[in-house]
N, C-alpha and C positions, 0 to 999 in steps of 0.2 A: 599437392598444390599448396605453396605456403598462403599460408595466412600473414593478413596482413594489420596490424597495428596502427593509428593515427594519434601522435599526442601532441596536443597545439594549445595556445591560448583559445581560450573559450572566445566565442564559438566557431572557431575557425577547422577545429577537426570531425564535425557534426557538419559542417558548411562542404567540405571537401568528399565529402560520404556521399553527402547529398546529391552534388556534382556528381559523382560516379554511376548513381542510381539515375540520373537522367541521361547520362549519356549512352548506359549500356540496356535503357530501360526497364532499368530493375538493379536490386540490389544484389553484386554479386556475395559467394559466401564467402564464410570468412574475414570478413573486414569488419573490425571493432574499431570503437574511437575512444579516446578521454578529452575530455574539454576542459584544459585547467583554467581555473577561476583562481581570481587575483588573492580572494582568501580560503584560500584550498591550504588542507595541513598537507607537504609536500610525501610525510612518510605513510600519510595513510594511503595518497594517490601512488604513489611505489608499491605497494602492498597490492593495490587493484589492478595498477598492471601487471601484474605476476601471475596476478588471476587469468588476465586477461590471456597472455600469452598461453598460458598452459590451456585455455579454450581453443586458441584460434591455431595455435601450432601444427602442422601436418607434416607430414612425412620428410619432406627436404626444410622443414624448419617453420621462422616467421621472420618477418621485415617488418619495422620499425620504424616507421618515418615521422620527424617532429618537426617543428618549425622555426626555431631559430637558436644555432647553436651557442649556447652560453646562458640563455634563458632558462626559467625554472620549468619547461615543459622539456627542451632538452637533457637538461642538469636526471630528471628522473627519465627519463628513455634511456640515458646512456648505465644507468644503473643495471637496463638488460642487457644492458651488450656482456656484462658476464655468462648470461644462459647459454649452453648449447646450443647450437644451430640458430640462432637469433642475430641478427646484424640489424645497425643502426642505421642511420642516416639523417643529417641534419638539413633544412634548407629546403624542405619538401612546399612542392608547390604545384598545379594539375596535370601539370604535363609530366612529371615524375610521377605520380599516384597512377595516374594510366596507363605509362609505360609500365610499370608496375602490377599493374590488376594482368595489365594482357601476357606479363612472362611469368607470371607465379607458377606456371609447372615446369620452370627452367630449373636446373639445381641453385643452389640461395645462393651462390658469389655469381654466378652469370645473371641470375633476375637483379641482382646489386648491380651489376655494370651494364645492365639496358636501362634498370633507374635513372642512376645520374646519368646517362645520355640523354633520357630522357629530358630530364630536367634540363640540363644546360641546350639540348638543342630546343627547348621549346622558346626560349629567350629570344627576343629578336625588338630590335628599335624600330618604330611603323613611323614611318611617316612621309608625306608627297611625295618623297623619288623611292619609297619601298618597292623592289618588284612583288606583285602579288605570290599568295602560295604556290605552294608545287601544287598538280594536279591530286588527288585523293591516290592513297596507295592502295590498289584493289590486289596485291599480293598477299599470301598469307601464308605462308611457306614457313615462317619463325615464328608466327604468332599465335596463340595456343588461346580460342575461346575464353572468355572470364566466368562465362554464367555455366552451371550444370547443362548436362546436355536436352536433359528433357523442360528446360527452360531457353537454350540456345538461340540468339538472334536471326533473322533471317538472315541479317547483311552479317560476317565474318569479322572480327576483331581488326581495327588497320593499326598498321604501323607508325611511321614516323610522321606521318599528316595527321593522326587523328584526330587534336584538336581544331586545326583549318578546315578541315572538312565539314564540318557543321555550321554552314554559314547558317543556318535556320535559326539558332540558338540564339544567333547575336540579339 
């Protein structure tokens, strides 16, 4: 299951964590954060995520995801995109982090391209003429549990509804 990285402007990658632990009520494994701060030395926060990575990394690798590319949380994420089995991603935002948690035991270029669908399909302009969500996707046939098993949800990991479906949250 790859592990997963978050590096964003403080405290946006600590915020995003957070998010995932209440959605799947609890925190899955493997997902570290950095929270860069405006006066963070850039090479010592590079040096931490090196650390970071060689923690969280498992067997099909780790993913990367940062928040805005060209920014100094970027600028150091993309420094891992040299590591083995490591891939990046910029423009992370929750509906990417959880399409993300729930394909981690895809191999790393397929959980890469359920990401950014994630990500871009989570997108969408709301307003008076919106049609409502799709109903909840109660399949799970692609989607591979986030949490260990003897910690496992009752309700199943959902796919491409899964953040509509929690009108309770709003």
């Amino acid at each position: 299951m790859a592990g997963i990285l978050i590096i964003a402007h403080a405290p946006f990658a600590t915020a995003l964590r957070e998010c995932v632990a209440h959605i799947y009520g609890g925190l899955p494994a493997r997902i570290g954060v950095i929270d860069v701060s405006a006066d963070c030395d850039p090479a010592q926060v590079v040096a931490f995520a090196h650390a970071e990575i060689d923690r969280l990394k498992e067997e099909n690798g780790a993913l990367v995801l940062t928040d805005m590319f060209g920014a100094t949380p970027a600028n150091i994420a993309g420094r891992l995109a040299t590591v083995p089995d490591v891939r990046v991603l910029a423009g992370v935002n929750l509906p990417m982090l959880v399409r993300a948690v729930c394909y981690r035991a895809t191999p790393l270029d397929v959980l890469v391209d359920k990401a950014l669908a994630g990500a871009t399909k989570g997108i969408h302009a709301v307003g008076p003429a919106t049609p409502p969500p799709a109903a909840c996707v109660t399949s799970t046939a692609d989607c591979i549990p986030a949490l260990p098993p003897d910690k496992a949800l009752a309700e199943p990991c959902k796919t491409d509804a899964e953040t509509s479906c929690n009108r309770n949250d709003v």
